[in-house]
TORKOL-4160 file (C-alpha; in steps of 0.2 Angstrom, whole numbers, padded with zeros to 4 digits, m for minus):
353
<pt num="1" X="0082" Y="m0015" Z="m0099"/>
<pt num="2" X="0075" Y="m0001" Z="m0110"/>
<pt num="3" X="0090" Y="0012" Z="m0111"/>
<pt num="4" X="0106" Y="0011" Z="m0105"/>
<pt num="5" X="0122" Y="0021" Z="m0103"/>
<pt num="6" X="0140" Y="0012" Z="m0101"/>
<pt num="7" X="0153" Y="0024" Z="m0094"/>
<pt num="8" X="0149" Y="0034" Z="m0107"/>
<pt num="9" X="0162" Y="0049" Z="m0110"/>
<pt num="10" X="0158" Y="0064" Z="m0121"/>
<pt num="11" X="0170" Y="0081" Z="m0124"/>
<pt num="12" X="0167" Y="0097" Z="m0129"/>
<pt num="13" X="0179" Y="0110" Z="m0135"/>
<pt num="14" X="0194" Y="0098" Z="m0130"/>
<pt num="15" X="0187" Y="0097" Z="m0113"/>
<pt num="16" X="0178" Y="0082" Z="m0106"/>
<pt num="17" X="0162" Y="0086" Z="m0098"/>
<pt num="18" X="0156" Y="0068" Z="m0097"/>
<pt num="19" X="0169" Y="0055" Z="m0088"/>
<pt num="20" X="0160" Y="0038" Z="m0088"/>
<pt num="21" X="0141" Y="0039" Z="m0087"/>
<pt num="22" X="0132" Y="0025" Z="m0084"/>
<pt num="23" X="0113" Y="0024" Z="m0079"/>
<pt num="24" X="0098" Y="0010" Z="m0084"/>
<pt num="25" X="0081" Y="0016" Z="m0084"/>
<pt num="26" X="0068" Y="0002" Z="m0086"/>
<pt num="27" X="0053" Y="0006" Z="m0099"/>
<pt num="28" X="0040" Y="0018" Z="m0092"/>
<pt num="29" X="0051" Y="0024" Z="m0077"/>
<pt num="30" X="0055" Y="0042" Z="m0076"/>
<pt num="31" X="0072" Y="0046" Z="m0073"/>
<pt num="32" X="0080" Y="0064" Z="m0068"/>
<pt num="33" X="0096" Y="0071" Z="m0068"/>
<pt num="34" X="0100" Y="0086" Z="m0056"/>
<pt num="35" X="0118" Y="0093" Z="m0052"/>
<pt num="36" X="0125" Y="0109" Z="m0050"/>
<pt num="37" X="0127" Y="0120" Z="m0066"/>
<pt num="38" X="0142" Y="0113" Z="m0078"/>
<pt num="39" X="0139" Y="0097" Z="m0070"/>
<pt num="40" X="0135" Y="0088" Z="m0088"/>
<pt num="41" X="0117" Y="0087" Z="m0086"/>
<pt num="42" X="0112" Y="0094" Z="m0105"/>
<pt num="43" X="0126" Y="0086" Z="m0113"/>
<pt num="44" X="0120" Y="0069" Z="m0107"/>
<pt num="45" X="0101" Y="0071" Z="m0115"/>
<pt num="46" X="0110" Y="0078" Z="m0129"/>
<pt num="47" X="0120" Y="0062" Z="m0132"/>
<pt num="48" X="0106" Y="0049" Z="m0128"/>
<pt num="49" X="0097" Y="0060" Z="m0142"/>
<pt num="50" X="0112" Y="0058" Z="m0154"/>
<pt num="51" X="0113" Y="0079" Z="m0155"/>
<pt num="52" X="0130" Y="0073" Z="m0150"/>
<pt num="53" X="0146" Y="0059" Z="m0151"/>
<pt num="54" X="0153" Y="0051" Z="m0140"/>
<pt num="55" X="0170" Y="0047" Z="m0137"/>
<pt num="56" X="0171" Y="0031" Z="m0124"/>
<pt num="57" X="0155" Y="0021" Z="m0118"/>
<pt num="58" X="0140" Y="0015" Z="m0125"/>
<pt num="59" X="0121" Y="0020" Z="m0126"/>
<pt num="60" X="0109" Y="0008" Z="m0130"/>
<pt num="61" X="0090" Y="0004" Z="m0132"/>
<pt num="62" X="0081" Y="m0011" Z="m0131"/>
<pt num="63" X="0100" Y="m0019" Z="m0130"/>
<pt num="64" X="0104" Y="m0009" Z="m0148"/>
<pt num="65" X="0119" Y="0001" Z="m0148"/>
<pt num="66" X="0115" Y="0018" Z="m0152"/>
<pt num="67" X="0131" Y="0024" Z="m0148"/>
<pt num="68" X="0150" Y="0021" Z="m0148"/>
<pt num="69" X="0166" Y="0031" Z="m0153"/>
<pt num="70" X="0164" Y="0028" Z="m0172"/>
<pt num="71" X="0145" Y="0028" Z="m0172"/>
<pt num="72" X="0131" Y="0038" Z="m0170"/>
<pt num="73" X="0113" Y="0031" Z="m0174"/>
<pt num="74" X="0106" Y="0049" Z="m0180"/>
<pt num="75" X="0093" Y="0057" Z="m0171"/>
<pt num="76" X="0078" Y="0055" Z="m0184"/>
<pt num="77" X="0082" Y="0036" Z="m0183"/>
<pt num="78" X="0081" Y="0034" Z="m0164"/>
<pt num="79" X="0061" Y="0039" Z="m0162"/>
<pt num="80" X="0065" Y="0051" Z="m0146"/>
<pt num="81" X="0056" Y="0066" Z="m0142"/>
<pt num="82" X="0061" Y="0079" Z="m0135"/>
<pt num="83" X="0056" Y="0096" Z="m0125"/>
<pt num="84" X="0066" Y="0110" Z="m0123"/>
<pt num="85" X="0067" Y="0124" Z="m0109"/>
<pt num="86" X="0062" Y="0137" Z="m0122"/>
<pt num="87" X="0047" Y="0127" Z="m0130"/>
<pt num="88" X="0053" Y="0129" Z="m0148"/>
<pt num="89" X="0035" Y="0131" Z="m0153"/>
<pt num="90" X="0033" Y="0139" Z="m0171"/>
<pt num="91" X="0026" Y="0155" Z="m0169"/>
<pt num="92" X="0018" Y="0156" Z="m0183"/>
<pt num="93" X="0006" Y="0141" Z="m0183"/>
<pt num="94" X="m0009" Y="0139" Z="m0172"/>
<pt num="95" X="m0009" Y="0125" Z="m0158"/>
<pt num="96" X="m0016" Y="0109" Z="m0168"/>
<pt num="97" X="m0003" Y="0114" Z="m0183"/>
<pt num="98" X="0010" Y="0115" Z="m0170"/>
<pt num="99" X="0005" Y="0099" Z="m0166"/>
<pt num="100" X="0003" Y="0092" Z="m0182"/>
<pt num="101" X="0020" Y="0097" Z="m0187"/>
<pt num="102" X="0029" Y="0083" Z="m0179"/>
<pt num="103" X="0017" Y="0069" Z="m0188"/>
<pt num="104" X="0024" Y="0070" Z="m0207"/>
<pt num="105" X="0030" Y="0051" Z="m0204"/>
<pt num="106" X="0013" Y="0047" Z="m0201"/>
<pt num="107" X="0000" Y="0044" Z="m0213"/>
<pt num="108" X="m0011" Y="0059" Z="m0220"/>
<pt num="109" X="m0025" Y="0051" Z="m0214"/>
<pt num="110" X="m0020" Y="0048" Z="m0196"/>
<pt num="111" X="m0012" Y="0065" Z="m0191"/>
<pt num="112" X="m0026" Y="0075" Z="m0186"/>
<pt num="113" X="m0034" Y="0061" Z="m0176"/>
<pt num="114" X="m0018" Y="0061" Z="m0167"/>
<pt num="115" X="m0015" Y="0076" Z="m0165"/>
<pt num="116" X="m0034" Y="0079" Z="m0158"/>
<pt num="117" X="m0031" Y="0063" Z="m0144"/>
<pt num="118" X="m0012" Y="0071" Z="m0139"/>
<pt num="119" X="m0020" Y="0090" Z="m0137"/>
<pt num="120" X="m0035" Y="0083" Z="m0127"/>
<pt num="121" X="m0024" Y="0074" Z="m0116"/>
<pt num="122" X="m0013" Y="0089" Z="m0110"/>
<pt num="123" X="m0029" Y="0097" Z="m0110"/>
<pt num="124" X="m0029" Y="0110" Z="m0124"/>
<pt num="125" X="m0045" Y="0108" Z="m0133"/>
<pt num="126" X="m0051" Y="0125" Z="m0129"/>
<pt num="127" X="m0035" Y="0134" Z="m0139"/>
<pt num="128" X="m0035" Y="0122" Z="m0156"/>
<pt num="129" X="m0036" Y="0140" Z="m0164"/>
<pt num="130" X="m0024" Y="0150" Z="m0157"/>
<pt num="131" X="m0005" Y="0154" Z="m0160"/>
<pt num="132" X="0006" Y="0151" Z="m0143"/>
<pt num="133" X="0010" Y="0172" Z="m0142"/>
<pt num="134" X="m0008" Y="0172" Z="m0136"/>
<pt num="135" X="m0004" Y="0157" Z="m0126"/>
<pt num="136" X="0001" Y="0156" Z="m0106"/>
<pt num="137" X="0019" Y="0150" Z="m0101"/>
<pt num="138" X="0008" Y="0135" Z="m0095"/>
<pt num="139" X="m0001" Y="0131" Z="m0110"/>
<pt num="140" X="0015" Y="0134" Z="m0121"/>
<pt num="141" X="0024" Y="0119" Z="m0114"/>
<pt num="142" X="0011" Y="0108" Z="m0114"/>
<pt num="143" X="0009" Y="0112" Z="m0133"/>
<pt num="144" X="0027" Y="0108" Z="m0132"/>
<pt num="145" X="0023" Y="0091" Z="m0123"/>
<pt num="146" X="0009" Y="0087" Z="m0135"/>
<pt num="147" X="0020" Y="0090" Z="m0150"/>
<pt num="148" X="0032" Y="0078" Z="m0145"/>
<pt num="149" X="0022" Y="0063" Z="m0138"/>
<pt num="150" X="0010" Y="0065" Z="m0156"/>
<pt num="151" X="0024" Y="0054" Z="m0162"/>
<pt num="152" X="0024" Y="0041" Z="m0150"/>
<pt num="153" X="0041" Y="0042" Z="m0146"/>
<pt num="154" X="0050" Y="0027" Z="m0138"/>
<pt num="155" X="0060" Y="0039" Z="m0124"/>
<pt num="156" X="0056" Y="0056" Z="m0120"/>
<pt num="157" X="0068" Y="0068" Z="m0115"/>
<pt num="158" X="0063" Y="0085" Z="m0106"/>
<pt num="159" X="0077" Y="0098" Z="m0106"/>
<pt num="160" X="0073" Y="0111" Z="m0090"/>
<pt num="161" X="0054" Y="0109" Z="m0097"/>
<pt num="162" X="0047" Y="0121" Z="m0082"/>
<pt num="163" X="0063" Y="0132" Z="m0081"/>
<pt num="164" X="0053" Y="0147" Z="m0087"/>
<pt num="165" X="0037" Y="0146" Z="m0077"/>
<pt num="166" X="0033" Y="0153" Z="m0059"/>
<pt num="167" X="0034" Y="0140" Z="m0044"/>
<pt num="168" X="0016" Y="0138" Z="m0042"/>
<pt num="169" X="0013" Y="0134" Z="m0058"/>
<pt num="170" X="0030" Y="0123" Z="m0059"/>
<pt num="171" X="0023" Y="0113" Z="m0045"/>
<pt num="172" X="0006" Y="0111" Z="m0054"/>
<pt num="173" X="0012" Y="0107" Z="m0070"/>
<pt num="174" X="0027" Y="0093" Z="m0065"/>
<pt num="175" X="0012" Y="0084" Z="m0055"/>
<pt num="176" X="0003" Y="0084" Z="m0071"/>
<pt num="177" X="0017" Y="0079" Z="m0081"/>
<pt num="178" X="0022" Y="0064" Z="m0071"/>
<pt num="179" X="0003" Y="0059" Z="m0073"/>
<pt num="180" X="0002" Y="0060" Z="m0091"/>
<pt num="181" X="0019" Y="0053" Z="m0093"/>
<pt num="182" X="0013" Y="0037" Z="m0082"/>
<pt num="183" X="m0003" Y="0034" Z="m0092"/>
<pt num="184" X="0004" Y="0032" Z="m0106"/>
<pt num="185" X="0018" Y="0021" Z="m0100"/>
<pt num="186" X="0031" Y="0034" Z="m0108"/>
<pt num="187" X="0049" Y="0032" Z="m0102"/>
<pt num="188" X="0057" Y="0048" Z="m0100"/>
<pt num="189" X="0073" Y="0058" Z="m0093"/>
<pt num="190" X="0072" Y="0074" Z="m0089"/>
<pt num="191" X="0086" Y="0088" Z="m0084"/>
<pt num="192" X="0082" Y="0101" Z="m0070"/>
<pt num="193" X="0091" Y="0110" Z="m0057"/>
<pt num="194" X="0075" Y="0111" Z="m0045"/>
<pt num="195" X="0079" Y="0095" Z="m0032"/>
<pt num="196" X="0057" Y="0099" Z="m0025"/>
<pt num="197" X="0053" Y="0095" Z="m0045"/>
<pt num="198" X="0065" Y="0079" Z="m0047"/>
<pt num="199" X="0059" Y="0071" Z="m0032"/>
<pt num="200" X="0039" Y="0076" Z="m0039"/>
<pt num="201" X="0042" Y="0069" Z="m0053"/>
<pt num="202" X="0055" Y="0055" Z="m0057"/>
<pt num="203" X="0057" Y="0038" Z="m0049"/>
<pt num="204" X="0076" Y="0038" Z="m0052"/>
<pt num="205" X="0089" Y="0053" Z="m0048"/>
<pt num="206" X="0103" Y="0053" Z="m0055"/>
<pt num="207" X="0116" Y="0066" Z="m0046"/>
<pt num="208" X="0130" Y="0073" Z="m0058"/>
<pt num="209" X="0145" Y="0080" Z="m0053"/>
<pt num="210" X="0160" Y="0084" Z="m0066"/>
<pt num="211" X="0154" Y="0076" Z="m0078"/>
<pt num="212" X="0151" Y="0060" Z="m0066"/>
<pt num="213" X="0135" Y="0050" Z="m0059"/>
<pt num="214" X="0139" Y="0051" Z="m0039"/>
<pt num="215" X="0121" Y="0041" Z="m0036"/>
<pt num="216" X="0108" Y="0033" Z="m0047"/>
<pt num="217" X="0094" Y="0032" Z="m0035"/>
<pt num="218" X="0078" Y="0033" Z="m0028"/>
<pt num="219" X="0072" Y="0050" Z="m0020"/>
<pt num="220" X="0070" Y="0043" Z="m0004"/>
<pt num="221" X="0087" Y="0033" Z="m0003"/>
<pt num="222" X="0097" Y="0050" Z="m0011"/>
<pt num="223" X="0090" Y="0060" Z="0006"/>
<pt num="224" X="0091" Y="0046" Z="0017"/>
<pt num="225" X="0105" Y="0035" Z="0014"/>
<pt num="226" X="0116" Y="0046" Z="0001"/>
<pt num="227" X="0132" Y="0038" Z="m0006"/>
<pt num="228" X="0146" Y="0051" Z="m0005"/>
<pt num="229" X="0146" Y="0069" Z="0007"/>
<pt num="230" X="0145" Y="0079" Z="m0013"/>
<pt num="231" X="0127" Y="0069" Z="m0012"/>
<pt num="232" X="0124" Y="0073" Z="0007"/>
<pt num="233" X="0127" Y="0090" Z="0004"/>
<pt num="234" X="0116" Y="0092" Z="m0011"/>
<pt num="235" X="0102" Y="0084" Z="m0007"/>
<pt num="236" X="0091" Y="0093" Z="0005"/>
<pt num="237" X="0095" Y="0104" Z="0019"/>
<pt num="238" X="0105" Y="0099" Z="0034"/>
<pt num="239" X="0120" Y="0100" Z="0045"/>
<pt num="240" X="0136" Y="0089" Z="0050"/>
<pt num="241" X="0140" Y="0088" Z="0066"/>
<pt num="242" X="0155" Y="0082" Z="0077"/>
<pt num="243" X="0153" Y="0062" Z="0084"/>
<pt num="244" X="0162" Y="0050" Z="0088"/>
<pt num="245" X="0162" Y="0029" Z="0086"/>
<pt num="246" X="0155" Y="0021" Z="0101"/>
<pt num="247" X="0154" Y="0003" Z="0094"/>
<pt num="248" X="0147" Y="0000" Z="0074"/>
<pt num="249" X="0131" Y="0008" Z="0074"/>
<pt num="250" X="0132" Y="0018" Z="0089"/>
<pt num="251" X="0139" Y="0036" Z="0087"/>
<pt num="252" X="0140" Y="0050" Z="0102"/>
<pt num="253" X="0133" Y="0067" Z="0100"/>
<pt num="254" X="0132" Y="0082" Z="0108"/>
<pt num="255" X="0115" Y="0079" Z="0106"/>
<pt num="256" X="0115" Y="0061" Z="0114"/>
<pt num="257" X="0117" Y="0045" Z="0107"/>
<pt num="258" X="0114" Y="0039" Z="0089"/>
<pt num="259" X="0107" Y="0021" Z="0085"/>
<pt num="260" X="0106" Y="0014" Z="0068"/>
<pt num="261" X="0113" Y="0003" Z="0053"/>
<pt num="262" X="0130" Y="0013" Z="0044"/>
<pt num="263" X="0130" Y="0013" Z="0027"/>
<pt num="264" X="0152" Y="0010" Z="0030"/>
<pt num="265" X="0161" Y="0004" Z="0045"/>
<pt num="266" X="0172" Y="0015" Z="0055"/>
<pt num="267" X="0184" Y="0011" Z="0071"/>
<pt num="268" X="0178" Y="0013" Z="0090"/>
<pt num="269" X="0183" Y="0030" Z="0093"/>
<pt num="270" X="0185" Y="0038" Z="0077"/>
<pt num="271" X="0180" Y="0056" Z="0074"/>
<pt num="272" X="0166" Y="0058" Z="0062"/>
<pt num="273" X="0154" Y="0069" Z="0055"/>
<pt num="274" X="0136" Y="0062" Z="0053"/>
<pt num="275" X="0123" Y="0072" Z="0042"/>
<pt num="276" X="0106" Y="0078" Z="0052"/>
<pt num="277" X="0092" Y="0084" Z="0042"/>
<pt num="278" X="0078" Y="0095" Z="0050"/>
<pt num="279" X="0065" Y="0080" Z="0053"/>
<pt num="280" X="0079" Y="0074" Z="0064"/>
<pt num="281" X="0076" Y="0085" Z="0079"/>
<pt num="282" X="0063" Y="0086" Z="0088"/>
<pt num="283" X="0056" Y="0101" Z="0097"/>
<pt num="284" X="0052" Y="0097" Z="0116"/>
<pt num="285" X="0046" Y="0106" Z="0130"/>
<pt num="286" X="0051" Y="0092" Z="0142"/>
<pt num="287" X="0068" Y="0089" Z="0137"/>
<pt num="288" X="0081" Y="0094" Z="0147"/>
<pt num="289" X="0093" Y="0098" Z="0131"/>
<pt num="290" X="0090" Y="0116" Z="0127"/>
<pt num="291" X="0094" Y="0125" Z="0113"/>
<pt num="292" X="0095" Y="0144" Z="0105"/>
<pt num="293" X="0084" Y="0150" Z="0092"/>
<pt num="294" X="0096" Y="0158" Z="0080"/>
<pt num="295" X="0089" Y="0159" Z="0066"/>
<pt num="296" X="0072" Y="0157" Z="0058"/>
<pt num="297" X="0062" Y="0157" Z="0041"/>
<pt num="298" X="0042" Y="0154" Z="0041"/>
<pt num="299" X="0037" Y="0143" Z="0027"/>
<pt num="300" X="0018" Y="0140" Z="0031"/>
<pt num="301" X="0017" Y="0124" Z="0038"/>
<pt num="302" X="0032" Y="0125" Z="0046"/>
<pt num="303" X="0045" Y="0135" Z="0054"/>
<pt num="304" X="0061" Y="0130" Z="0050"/>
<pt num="305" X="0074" Y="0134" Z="0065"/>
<pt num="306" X="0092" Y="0134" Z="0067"/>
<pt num="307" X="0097" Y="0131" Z="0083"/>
<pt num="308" X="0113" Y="0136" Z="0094"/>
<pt num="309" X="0120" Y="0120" Z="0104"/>
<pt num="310" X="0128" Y="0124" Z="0121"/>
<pt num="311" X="0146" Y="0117" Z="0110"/>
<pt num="312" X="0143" Y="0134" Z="0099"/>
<pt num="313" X="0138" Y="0121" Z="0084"/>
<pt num="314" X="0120" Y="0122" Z="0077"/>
<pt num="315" X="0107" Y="0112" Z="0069"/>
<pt num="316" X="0092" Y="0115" Z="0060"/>
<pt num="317" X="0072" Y="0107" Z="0065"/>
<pt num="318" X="0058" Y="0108" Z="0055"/>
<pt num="319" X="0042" Y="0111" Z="0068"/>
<pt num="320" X="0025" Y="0113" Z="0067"/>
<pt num="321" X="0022" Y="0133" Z="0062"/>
<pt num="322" X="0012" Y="0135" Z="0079"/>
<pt num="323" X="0026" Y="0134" Z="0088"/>
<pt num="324" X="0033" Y="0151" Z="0084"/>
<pt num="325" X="0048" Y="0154" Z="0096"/>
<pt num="326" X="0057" Y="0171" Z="0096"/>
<pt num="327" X="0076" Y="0174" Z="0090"/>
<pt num="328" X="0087" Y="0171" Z="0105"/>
<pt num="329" X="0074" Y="0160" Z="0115"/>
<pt num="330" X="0081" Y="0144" Z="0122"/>
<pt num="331" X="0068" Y="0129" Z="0119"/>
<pt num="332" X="0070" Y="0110" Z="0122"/>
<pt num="333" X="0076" Y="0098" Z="0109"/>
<pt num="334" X="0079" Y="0077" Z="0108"/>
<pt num="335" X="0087" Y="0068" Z="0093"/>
<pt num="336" X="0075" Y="0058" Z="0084"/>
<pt num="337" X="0084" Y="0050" Z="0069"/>
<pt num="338" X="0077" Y="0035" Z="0061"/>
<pt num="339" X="0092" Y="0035" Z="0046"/>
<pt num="340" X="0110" Y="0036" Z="0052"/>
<pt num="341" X="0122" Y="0046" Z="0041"/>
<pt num="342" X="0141" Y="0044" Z="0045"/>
<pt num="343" X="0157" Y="0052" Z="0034"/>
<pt num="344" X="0173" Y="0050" Z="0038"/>
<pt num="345" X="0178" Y="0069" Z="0046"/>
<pt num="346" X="0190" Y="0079" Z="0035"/>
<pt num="347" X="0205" Y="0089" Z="0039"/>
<pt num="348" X="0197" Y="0102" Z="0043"/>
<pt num="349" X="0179" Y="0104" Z="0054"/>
<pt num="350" X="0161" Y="0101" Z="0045"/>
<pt num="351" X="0151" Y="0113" Z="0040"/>
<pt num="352" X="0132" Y="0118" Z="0037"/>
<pt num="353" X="0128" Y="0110" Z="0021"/>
């Protein structure tokens, strides 16, 4: 185990914003954090970074304890890096200064070489010259990601890292980043609220909710089989819709029956609300289930739908973009689910997500 958080607790102006935090990330995974804003997110990087104390738990690496109430290891001591959503580059020096800035602990003759192999790795040799005003947003955090891998750093943790760019080039980058990260075997943890980069990137999610860890997962197993309705809710796009126990693993829809293992076990004949994401209807012609386009958004490949069901519930489908169907046209549909998602129902009825 690499580094490890035990119910870790953290407060903040008499206020506690981190109620018993625990996550393992094994060396040269990538982890992320994602969660709503106030959630904790920041405060936890800031703790495993020793920015801040903590007042219950334990952080440790490489079995160390790097934290406890009473002691903080401090930051200079811990060889993380970090990278921050605003860069924090120093305007004033050129790209390879910038770099070089971070390699004092190194010895004289060893900084530039290092510096030269981290710039050529985020692919910067071009701009060695000039000062990050004259930079792209882009090529501004990857001077940012070069200045903190120069040092080798035995964690890295990325703050928001590509808060500030445009989607495109959000998408581009992460991909990139994940790449870079894995070649070098870095481990890392990252904090953003963008669920499309967390699932590119990191091979652990952690959802964080008041301060608390709802699921520490895989991407796939958080929009698959996710461990509370919060989790459901967040993850993704989808709908809860009315159903009702047949025998364990066999729920009635409106839709038709539902076949699957349950993640939890519930009576025969108990009211329930089970999560359906788009991939789980199908549009088809030849079914006899029809349902009413109300609502649409094109997205390219796709059209995503929300569909009217004769009850007056709706669900949404994700179908090919060349089947473009009209506001207020009934087309066939068939539940197609390979992942059954069941919640207990609350007091009152379930909602979109």
């Amino acid at each position: 185990m690499w580094i490890e958080l035990r119910a870790v607790s953290h407060e903040y102006g008499g206020r506690r914003n981190l109620d018993g935090v625990s996550l393992r990330l094994e060396k040269g995974t990538i982890g992320c954090l994602v969660g709503p804003s106030g959630a904790g997110k920041t405060s936890v990087l800031r703790c495993i970074a020793g920015f801040e104390d903590i007042c219950g738990g334990e952080i440790l690496a490489n079995d160390k304890v790097l934290s406890r109430p009473g002691l903080t290891v401090a930051p200079e001591h811990r060889q993380f890096g970090m990278v921050f959503q605003d860069y924090a580059l120093l305007p004033h020096l050129k790209v390879l200064d910038n770099v070089l800035f971070g390699l004092h602990a190194l010895p004289r003759s060893e900084r530039r070489a290092r510096a030269l192999e981290v710039i050529k790795i985020v692919g910067l040799e071009d701009v060695l010259t000039s000062y990050p005003r004259e930079l792209s947003g882009g090529q501004q955090q990857r001077v940012a990601l070069a200045r903190s891998l120069a040092p080798r750093p035995r964690l890295l943790l990325l703050d928001e890292p590509f808060s500030n760019l445009d989607v495109e080039l959000r998408q581009h980058l992460s991909a990139e980043v994940r790449d870079i990260l894995k070649h070098l075997g870095i481990t890392a943890l990252m904090v953003t609220h963008d669920q499309a980069e967390a699932f590119a990137v990191a091979d652990q999610v952690g959802v964080l909710r008041d301060g608390r860890i709802e699921q520490w997962d895989t991407p796939y197993s958080l929009y698959h089989s996710p461990a509370s309705r919060f989790v459901a809710e967040f993850i993704g796009q989808g709908v809860f819709v009315a159903g009702q126990m047949i025998d364990q693993g066999r729920v009635q829809l409106e839709l038709g029956e539902l076949v699957g293992e349950l993640t939890r076990e519930f009576p025969v004949g108990a009211d329930v609300d089970v999560l359906l994401r788009p991939d789980d209807i199908v549009h088809d012609h030849e079914s006899t289930l029809r349902a009413e386009v109300c609502g649409k958004s094109f997205r390219g490949s796709d059209i995503l739908y929300s569909l009217c069901l004769p009850s007056g519930d709706h669900v949404l489908a994700a179908v090919p973009s060349h089947h473009d169907h009209l506001v207020g046209e009934h087309i066939g549909i068939r539940l197609q689910a390979d992942h059954v998602v069941v919640f207990p129902k609350p007091a009152g009825n379930g909602e979109p997500l």
